[in-house]
C-alpha positions in Angstrom: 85.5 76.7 93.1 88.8 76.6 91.2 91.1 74.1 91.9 94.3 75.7 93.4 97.5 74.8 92.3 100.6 74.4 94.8 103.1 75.6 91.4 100.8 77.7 89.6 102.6 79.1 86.6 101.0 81.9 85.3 103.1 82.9 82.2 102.6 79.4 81.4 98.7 79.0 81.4 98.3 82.3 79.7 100.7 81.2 76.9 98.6 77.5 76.7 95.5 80.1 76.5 97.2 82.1 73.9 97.6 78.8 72.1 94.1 77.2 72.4 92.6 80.9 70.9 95.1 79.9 68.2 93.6 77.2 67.1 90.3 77.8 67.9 90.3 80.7 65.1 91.8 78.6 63.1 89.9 77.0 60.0 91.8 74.0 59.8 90.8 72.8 63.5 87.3 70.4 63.2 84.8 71.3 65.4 84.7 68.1 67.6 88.7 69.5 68.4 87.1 73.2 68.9 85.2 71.8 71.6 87.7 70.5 73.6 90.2 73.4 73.1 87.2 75.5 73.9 86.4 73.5 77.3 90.3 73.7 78.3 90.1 77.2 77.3 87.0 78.0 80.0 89.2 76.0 82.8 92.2 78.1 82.1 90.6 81.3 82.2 89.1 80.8 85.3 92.2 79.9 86.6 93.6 82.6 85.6 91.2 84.9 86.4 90.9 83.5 90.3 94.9 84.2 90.4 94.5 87.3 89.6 92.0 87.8 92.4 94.0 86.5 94.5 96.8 89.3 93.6 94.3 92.1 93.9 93.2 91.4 97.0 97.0 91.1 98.4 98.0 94.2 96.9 94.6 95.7 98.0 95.7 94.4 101.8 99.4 95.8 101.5 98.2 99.3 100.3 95.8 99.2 103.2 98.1 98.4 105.7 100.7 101.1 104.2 98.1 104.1 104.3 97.4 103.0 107.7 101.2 102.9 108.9 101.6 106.2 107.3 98.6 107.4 109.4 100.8 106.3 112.7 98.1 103.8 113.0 97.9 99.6 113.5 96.7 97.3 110.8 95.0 94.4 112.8 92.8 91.5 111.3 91.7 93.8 108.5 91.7 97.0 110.3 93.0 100.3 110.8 93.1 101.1 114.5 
């Protein structure tokens, strides 16, 4: 599982990943360095991508519990009732 961050800055790991792809394409980086961009490169992205889980799912739960207040219903533990 990813590790979760307390300060997770998004903006700020997607520029770093921005950066390693940088480098990576370039020709001037040796290959011994392209493995280790490439390795923080993996452990960024998955970062990445489990925040942006995290996002969907919470705006996935707020549009729930909106559709269901418009319905004059309750939203309870994950429920419309």
């Amino acid at each position: 599982m990813v590790k979760k961050e307390k300060n997770f800055d998004f903006e700020k790991n997607l520029s770093k990943l921005e950066n390693i792809v940088e480098k990576l394409e370039s020709e001037d980086t040796p290959i011994e360095k392209s493995l280790e961009f490439f390795e923080e490169g993996v452990k960024i992205s998955k970062e990445l991508s489990g925040k942006l889980d995290e996002v969907k799912i919470f705006n996935y739960a707020l549009t729930a519990e909106e559709i269901c207040q418009e319905a004059g219903k309750t939203w309870v533990s994950g429920s419309c009732v």
